[in-house]
N, C-alpha and C positions, 0 to 999 in steps of 0.2 A: 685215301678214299674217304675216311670217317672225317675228316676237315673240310672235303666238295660236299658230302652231304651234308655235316652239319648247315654251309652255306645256301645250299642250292636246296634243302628242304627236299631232296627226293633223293630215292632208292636205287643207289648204281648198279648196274649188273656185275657181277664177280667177271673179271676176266680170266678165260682158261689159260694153262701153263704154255702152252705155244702160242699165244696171239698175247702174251702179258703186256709187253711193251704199248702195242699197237689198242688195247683197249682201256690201259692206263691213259696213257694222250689225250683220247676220246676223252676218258670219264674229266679229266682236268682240264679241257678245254669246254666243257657243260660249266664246269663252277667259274671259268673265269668270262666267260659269256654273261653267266648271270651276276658275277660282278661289275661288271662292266655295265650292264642294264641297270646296275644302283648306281652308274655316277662315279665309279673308280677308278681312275686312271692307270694302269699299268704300264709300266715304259722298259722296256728290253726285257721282259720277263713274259719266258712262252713256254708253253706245255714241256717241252722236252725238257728243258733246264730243270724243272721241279720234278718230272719221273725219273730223269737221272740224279738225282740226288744232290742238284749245288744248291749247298745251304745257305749261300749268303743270299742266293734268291729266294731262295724259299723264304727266309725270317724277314727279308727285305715286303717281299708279298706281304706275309703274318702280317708285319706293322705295320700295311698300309688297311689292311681287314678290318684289326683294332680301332686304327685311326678314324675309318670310316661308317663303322659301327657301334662305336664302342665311345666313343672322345667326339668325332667332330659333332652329333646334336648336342651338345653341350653348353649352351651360351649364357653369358653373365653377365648385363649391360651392355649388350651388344659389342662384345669383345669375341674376337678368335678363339675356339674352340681350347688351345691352350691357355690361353690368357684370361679364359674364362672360369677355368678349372683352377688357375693359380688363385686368381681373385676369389672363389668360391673356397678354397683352402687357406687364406688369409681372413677372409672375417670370419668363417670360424672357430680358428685360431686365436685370434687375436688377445681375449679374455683370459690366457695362459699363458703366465711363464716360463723362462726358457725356451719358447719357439718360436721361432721366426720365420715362412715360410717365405724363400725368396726365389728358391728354382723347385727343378726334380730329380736332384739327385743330391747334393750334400748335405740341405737342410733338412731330407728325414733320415741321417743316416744314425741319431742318437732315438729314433725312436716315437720319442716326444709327440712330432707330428703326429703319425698314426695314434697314438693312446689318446692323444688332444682330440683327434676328426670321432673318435667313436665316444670319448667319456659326453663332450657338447650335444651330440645324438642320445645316448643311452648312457646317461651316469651312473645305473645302476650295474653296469658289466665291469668296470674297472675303477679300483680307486685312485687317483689321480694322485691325491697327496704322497702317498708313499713310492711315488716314480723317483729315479734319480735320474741326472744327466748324464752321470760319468757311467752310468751302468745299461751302456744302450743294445745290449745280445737283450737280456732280460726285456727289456722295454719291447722290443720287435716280438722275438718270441709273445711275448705278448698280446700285442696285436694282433698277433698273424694267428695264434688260436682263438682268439674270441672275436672274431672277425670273421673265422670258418666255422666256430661253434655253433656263435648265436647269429651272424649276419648272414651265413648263406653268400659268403666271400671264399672261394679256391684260395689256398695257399700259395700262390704266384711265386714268390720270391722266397729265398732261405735268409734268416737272419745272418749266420754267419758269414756270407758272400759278401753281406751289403758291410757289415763291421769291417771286413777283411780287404774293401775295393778302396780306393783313394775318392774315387768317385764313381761315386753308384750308375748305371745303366740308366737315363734319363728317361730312354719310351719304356723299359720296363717297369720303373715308379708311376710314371705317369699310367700306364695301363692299371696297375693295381689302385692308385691311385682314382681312379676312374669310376672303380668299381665299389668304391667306399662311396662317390657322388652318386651312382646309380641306387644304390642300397636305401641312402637316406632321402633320395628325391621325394621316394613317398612320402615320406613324415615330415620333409617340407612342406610338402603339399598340405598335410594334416593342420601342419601349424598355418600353414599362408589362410586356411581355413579355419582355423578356431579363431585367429585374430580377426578377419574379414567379420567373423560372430561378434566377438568380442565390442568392436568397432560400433557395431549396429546397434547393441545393446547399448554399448556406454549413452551414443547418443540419444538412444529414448530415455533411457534412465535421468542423463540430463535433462529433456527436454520435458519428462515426467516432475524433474525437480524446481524448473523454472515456473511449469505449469501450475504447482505448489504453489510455489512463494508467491507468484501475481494474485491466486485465490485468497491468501493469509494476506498480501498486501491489501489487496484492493476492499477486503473483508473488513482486515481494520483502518482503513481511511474513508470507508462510507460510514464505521460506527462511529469515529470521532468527528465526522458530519455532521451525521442524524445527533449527537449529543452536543455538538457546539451549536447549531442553529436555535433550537428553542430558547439558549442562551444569550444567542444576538439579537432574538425574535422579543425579547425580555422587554418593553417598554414601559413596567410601573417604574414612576418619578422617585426620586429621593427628596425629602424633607431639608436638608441640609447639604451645603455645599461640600463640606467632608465626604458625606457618604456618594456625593454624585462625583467628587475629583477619586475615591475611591474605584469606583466604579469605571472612570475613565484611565484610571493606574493600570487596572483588573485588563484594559483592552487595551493599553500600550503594549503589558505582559504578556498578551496571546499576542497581539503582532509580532514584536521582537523574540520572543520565545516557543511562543505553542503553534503560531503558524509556520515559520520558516525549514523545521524538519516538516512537516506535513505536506507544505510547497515540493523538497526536495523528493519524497518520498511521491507524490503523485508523478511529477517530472521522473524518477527512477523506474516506477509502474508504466509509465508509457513504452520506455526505452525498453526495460523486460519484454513488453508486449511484441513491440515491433522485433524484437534479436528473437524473441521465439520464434515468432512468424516466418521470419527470413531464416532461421533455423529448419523450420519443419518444412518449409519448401525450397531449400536445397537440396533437404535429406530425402525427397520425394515423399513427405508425412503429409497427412490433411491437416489443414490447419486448424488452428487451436481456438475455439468455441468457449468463452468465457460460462460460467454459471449464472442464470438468469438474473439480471442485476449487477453484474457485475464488468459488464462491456467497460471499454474503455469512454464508450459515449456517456455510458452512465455516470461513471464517475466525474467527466466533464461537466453536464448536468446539476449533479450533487454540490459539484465545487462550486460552478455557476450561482446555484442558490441558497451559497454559504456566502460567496464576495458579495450578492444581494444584501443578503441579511446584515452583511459585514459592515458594507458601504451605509445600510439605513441607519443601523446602530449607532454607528457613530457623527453621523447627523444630528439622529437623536441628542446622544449624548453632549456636543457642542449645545446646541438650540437650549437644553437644559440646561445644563453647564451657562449659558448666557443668560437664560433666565431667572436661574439660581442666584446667578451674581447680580443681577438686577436687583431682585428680590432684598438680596442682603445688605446692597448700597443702599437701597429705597430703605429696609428697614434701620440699617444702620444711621441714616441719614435722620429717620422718622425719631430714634431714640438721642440719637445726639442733639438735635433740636427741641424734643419736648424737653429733654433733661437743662439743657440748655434754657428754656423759657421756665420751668418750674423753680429753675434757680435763682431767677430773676425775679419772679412773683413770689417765692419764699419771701414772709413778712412785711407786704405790700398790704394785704387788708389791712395787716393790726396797727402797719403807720397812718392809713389811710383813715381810721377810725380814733386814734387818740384826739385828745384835747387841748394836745400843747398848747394851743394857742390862745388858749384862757387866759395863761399866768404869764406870756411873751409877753418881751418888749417891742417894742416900735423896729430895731432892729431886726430882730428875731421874726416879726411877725414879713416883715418883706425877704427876711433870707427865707421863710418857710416856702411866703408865696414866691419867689423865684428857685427854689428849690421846688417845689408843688410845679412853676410851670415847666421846668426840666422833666418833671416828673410825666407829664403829660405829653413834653415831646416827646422823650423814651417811650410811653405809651402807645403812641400812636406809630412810631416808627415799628414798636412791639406787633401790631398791628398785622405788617406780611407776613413777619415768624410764624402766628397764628392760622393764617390763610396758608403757608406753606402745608403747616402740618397736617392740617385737614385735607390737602389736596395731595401730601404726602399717603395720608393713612386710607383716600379713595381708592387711591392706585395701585395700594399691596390689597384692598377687597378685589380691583380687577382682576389682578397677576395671581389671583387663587393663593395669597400666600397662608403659610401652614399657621402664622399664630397671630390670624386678622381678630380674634376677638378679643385680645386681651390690646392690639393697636386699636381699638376701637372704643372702647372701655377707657383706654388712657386717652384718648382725643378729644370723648365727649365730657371728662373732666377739665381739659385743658380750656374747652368752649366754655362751660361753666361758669369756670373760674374767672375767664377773660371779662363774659359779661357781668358779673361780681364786681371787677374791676372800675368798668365804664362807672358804673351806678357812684359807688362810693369815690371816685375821683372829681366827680360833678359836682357830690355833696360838699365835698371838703374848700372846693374851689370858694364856693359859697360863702363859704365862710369864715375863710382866710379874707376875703374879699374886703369883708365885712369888719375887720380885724385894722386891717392895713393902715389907715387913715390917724390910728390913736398916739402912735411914737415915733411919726414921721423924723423931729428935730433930733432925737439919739439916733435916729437911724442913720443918718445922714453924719452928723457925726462920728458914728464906727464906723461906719464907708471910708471917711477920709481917716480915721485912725488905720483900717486897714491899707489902707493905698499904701501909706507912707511908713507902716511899720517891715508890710513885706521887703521892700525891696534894701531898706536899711536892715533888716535881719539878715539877709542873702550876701548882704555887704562885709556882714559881721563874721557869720560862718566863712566865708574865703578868708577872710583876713587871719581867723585863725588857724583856715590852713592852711595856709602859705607860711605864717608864722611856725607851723609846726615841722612846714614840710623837712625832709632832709636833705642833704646836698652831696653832689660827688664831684669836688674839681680836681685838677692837675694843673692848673697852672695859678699865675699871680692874678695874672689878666681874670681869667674867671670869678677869684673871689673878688674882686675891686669890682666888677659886672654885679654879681650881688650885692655888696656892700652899699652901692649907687642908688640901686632899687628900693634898699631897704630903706634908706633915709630920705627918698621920695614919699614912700607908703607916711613914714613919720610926720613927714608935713601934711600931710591930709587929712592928721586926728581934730585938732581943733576940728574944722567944719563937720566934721562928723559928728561932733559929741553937739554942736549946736543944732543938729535933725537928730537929736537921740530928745533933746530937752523939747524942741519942739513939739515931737508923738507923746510924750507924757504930758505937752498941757493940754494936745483934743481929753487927752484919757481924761486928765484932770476935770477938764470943763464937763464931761459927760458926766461926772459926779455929783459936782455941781449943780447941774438942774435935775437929778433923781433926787438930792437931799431938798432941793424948794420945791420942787410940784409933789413930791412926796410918787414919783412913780414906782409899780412892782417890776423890778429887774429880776426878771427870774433865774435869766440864764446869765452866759457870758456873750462876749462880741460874734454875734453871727456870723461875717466875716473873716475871722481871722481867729487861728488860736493863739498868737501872738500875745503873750502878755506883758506889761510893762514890767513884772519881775525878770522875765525871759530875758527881755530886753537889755535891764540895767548888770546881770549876772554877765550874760556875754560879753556886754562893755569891758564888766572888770577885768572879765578872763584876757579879753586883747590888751589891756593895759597890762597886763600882766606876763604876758607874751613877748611885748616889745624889747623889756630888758635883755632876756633870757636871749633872743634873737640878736643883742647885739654880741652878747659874751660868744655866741658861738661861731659869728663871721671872726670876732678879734681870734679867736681860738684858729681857728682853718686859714686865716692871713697867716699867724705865726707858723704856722707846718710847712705854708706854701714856700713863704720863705725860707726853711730848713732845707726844706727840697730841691731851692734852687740853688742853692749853695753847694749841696753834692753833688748836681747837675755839671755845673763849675767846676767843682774840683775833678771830678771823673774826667768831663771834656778837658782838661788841663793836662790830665797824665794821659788820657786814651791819645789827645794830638800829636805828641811827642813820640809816644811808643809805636803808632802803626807806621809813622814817616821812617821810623828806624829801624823797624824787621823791613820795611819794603826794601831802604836803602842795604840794608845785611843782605837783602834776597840778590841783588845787582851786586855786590861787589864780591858775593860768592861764584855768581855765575861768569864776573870777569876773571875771576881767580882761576878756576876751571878753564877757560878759553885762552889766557896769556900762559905764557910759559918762559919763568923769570926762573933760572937756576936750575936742577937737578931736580928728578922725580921728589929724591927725600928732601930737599928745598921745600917745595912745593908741599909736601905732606908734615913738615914741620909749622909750616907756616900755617898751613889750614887746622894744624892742631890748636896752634897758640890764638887764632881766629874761633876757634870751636871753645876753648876756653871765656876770651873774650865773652861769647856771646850767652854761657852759660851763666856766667857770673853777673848776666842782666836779669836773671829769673828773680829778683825779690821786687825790683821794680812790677814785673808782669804778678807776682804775687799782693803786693800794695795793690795795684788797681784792681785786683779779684777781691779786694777787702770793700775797696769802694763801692765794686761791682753789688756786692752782697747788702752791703747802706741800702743801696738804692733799690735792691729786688724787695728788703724787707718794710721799707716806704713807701711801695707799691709804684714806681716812677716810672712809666712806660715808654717815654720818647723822652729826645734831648735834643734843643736846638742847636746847642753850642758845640757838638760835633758829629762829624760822620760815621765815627767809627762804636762800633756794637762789641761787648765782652768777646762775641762769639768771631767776630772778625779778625781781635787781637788773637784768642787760640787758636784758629787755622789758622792766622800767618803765624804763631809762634811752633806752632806743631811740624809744620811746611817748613819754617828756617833750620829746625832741628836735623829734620829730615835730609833737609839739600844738604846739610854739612856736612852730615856722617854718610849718607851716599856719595857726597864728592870724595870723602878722605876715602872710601873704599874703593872707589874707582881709579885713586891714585894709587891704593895699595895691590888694586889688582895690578895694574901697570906697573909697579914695580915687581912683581912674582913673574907677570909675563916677561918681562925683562930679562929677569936673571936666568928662568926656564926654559926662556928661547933663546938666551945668549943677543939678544938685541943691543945694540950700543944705545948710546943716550940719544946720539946725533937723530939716529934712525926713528926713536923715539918721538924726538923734537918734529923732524919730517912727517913722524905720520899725525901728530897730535895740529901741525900747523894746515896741513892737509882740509884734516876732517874739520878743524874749525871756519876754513876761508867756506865750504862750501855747507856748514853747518850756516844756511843764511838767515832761517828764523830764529837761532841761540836756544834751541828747544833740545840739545846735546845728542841728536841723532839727523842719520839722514836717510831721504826717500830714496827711492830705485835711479832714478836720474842720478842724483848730488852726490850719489856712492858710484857709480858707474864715472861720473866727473871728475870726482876723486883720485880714483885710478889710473886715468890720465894723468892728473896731475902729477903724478907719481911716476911715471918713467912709463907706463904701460900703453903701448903701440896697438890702440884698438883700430884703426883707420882712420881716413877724413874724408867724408862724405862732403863734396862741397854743397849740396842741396841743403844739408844742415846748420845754421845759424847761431844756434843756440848753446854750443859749449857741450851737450849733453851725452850721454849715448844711449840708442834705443838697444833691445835685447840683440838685434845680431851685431851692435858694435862690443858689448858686452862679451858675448860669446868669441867673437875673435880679438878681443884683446885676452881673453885667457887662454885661447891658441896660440899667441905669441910670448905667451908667458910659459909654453910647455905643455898645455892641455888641448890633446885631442878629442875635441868633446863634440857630442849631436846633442839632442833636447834631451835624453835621457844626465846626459854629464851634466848636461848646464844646468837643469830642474834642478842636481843633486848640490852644486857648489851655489846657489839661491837658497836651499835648506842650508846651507851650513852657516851662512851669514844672518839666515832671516828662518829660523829653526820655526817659530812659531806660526809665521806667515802673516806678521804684523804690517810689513809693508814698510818698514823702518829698520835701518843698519845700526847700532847701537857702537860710540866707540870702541867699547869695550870687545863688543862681538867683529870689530873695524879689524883693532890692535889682534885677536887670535887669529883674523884671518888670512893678515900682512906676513904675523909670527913664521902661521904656517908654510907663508909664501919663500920665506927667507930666511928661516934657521932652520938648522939641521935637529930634527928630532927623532924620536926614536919609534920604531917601526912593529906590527904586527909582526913579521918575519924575524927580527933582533930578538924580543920578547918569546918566541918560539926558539931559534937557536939556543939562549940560555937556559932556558928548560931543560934540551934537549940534552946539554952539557951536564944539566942536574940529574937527568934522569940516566946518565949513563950510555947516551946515543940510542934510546930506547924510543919507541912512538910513544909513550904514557912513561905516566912517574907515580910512584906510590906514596902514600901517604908517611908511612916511614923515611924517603927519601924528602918529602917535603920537610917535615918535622926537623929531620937532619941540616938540613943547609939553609933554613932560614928562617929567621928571628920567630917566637911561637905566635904574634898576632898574628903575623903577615902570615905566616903557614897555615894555622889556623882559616883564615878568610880565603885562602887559594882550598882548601880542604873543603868548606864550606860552598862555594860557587864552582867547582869542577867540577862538570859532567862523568859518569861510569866510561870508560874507555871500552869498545866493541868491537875492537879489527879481530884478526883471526890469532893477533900474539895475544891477545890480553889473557892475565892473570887475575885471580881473585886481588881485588882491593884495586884495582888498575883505574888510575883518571885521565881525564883526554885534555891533558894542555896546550893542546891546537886550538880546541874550537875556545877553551878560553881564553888563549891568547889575543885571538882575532875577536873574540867578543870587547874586549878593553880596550878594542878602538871603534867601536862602533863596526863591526865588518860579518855578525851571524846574530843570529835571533837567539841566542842564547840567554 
């Protein structure tokens, strides 16, 4: 009855002792009426069954009560009432070790779980830390008091039931279990509500913070506005092109540096603007209201009438900048030119005002006047310079230039002076004019002295340069070339010295009539500063010249001829000696390719050849003697042979070489011989082989001539009748070494191409020929042979010790096997134990050892 009422909320009537059955029924047919009105389905379970007392219905009922009161509003994700309660016991679990919540009934049977679901609700009721795993009565107990203590949780279950069961009673965990969900829903609830606060907050607080930093941005990009525009607005000029390319530096600087974070920082301030906005009206906020001044229009605005400012200024600044430069060409122009005319007029009055021409002669007095009228064409040509400058120094007073008064000061001297000029030019003309007439017949006279002394001085000077010059021949012909010339030049002194006599008799005559008319000769020959001492000195010096010129061609004839004489002799020995390393180089290479007697024949003979050719080294040392003649004569070419120092040492280096590579190639052939047990015959065979298809004599052969080879040799590669050519491509290759015993695909075949052609040269070398034939046909010794003897050494052991090596062979050999064996690692090894397997097989190429 205290279970229908608990359910049905109302007060059963006691039933009396004779109607007990009968009013029991009743009252438990009221409580499952009004279970049944909540949605509970009950199925074979009726009043009688539970007044009589079958328990399995009755608890069957209980846990469907539970179920449906208790667990099924229970949802988590829109999961099943249980699965929603496991989910709800797994995240908050989760953050604690040792628990894993994966049903209801094994995984809280240590405990864990329950002290887990209350410490995450109320960490202050249990400390967590000191739980153990292994000690799970203590852990429940546990829970199950502070759970009835402080949570207003019944004590459902006994710890030791649940310790004591294999598996706990799943709807009675889950009921208890339930009731820890019901407990803490409130203070979910609390928390689903502080964060929902929490939330609200953060986002004004950001939205407070953004609203910040747009006021501090946009704050300081309108003061570095209002501070940069009075500065673009700046239009006083600069005096000087420094301080105006200054000033346009000053505005590249804020382009490239002071405006580009500014640019970025306006573009950042818009972006702010707008993510606030679209912030505050997602989050249902009013939107955000800039401080007067500081809209986003405004700063548009501000910027606007900063790229204004921006844009004039440096208008400005070019315009000036161009004017500036004007300015400084024009003035630079103005001082180059007056400097340029002052220079010219320097000492112009004081000639223009002397008296020379008092005490001139007749000569003198027409060199002045044609000097005077030079003087006047320069004058007058001076004449635009004049006009420029004036018209220069108008146009810097136009252009406002900064130091027009001191260009003006210097102009109106220049004008001055110029008309200064005119006046005493005029005078002077006067009276040179006047002058002219009195020593017409000397004048005339040193005219033609001049004419004819210049060009015979001009004559004089080459001569003794030529005479002086130096020379650099190499050959005969060359100095006979000059020698030719120079006794040309010799014939042509008589008439010389007869126009040498003729200029000294005008001089003469000029003398002549100054001593009878008694004229004043003031000066010397206007014309010419040429004087007849000049004249006669020079003569001597060439006379003096000429000897001195012959001694030096007879001098440079006799060297040449030295020269060519060691020319001769070198070409005499160089002819001889390179026809004979060539012929050495062919009769080694036939030595090499014939095969006249036995290996050691053959390696005797090339010894006694290799002698031969060494006992020619004093001759190649003679011609290094000659060689050095000639380097220290300076003698650069030789026609009389082809051959060069340098040509005989490579061929003599090269014959060295061929020799003693061939004897080693015979001496390898005789080791591979004796090592592979090869007869002579077989020898003979392969040597006649590799040389018939050795067709350029270059002592090796290509992938073809080695694969033809082979053939020729007994080896059954096939016959393709489509093929013509004698040759075999790679799959006749490959099946002629299948018919030789090798099973091979590309992997075999790549491997037996390495072993001929190691390097990947593309060429069979005989030598590499002869190891590969060896291999083919003598019996050698085996990675598995060299393992067996070990194996004997070691006692039939897998590993052999170092003592054991020491012991049975010789101490280098032991020593070097000690030295390259690997640590032995099976499961017998002993301290000191080495692996004479992998080195066995390593000494044929067969591990990475």
């Amino acid at each position: 009855m205290l279970l229908l009422e608990v359910i049905s909320g109302e007060r059963l009537a006691k039933p009396e002792r004779g109607k007990m059955r009968v009013h029991k029924i009743s009252n438990v047919n009221k409580a499952l009426d009004f279970i049944a009105s909540k949605g509970v389905k009950l199925v074979s379970i009726g009043a009688e069954e539970i007044v009589d007392g079958n328990v399995k219905m009755t608890l069957g009922m209980i846990w469907t009560i539970i179920l449906r009161f208790a667990i099924q509003d229970i949802s988590v994700e829109e999961t099943s009432a249980k699965e929603g309660l496991l989910l709800w016991c797994q995240r908050k679990t989760a953050p604690y070790k040792n628990v894993n919540i994966q049903n209801f009934h094994i995984s809280w049977k240590d405990g864990l779980g329950f002290c887990a679901l209350i410490h995450r609700h109320r960490p202050e009721l249990i400390d967590y830390g000191k739980l153990r795993k292994d000690d799970p009565l203590t852990n429940l107990n546990t829970a199950f008091d502070v759970a009835e203590k402080y949570l207003d949780i019944p004590k459902m279950l006994d710890a030791e039931d649940i310790v004591g069961t294999a598996r706990p009673d799943e709807k009675a965990i889950m009921t208890y279990v339930s009731s820890f969900y019901h407990a803490f829903s409130g203070a979910q609830k609390a928390e689903t509500a502080a964060n929902r606060i929490c939330k609200v907050l953060a986002v004004n607080q950001e939205n407070e913070r953004l609203m910040e930093d747009y006021e501090k941005l946009a704050s300081d990009l309108l003061e570095w506005i209002r501070r940069t525009i009075p500065w673009l607005e700046n239009r006083v000029p600069e005096n000087t092109m420094h301080a105006m390319q200054q000033k346009l530096e000053d505005f590249r600087d804020y382009r490239r540096l002071h405006k580009p974070p500014k640019v970025q920082e306006k573009c950042q301030l818009e972006i702010n603007f707008n993510t606030l906005q679209t912030k505050l009206r997602l989050s249902n906020r009013p939107a955000f209201m800039p401080s007067e001044g500081r809209m986003v229009s405004d700063i548009n605005n501000a910027w606007g009438c900063l790229e204004q400012a921006e844009k004039g200024y440096e208008e400005w600044l070019l315009n000036e900048i161009r004017r500036l430069e004007r300015l400084d060409h024009l003035a630079e122009k103005f001082r180059q030119k007056a400097s340029i005319h002052e220079a010219w007029t320097d000492g112009k009055e004081a000639m223009l005002r002397q008296k020379d021409y008092e005490t001139a002669t007749l000569s003198e007095i027409k060199a002045l006047l044609k000097k005077h009228e030079a003087f006047e064409s320069d004058l007058a040509a001076h004449q635009d310079r004049v006009e420029q400058i004036a018209a220069i120094a108008q146009e810097l007073n136009e252009l406002d230039y900064y130091d027009s008064p001191s260009v003006n000061a210097r102009c109106q001297r220049i004008c001055d002076q110029w008309d200064n000029l005119g006046a005493l030019t005029q005078k002077r003309r006067e009276a040179l004019e006047r002058t002219e007439k009195l020593l017409e017949t000397i004048d005339q006279l040193y005219l033609e002295y001049a004419k004819r002394a210049a060009p015979f001085n001009n004559w004089m000077e080459g001569a003794m340069e030529d005479l002086q010059d130096t020379f650099i021949v190499h050959t005969i012909e060359e100095i006979q070339g000059l020698t030719t010339a120079h006794e040309q030049f010799k014939a042509t002194l008589p008439d010389a010295d007869k126009e040498r006599l003729a200029i000294l008799g005008i001089h003469n005559e000029v003398s002549k009539i100054v001593q009878t008319y008694h004229v004043n000769m003031a000066g010397t020959n206007p014309y010419t500063t040429i004087t007849p001492q000049e004249i006669n000195g020079k003569w001597d010096h060439v006379r003096q010249l000429v000897p001195r010129r012959d001694q030096a061609l007879m001098e440079e004839h006799a060297r040449q001829q030295h020269n060519e004489r060691l020319r001769k002799q070198f070409a005499a020995q160089a002819n001889v000696i390179g026809p004979w390393i060539q012929t050495k180089m062919e009769e080694i290479g036939r030595i090499s390719i014939e095969m006249h007697g036995t290996l050691e024949d053959q390696l005797s003979h090339l010894r006694q050849y290799e002698k031969s050719i060494v006992n020619y080294k004093p001759k190649i040392d003679q011609l290094e003697g000659d060689h050095q003649l000639i380097q220290e004569a300076l003698i650069f070419d030789n026609k009389h042979t082809n051959y060069t120092m340098e040509h005989i040492r490579v061929g003599w280096e090269q014959l060295l070489t061929t020799i003693a590579r061939t004897i080693n190639e015979v001496e390898n052939q005789i080791l591979t011989r004796d090592a592979k047990g090869i007869s002579q015959e077989q020898m003979n065979e392969f040597r006649a082989s590799f040389n018939h298809f050795d067709r350029d004599h270059s002592g090796t052969l290509g992938p073809e001539e080695f694969k033809a080879c082979l053939i020729s040799l007994g080896y059954d590669i096939g016959n393709d009748p489509q093929k013509k050519t004698g040759m075999m491509d790679t799959d006749d290759f490959r099946a002629c070494l299948i018919s030789m015993g090798y099973n091979m695909g590309e992997a075999e075949f790549a491997r037996i191409m390495s072993i001929v052609d190691p390097n990947r040269l593309g060429v069979v070398t005989f030598q590499a020929f002869i190891d590969f034939m060896s291999r083919e046909t003598a019996d050698t010794d085996t990675a598995d042979q060299v393992m067996a003897s070990f194996k004997i050494l070691a006692g039939d052991k897998n590993y052999i010790t170092v003592d054991e090596l020491r012991r049975e062979l010789p101490p280098d050999q032991a020593e070097y096997c000690i030295a390259r064996m690997a640590p032995y690692t099976g499961p017998d090894a002993v301290p000191g134990a080495l692996d004479y397997m992998s080195f066995s097989t390593a000494l044929y190429g067969e591990s990475d050892l």
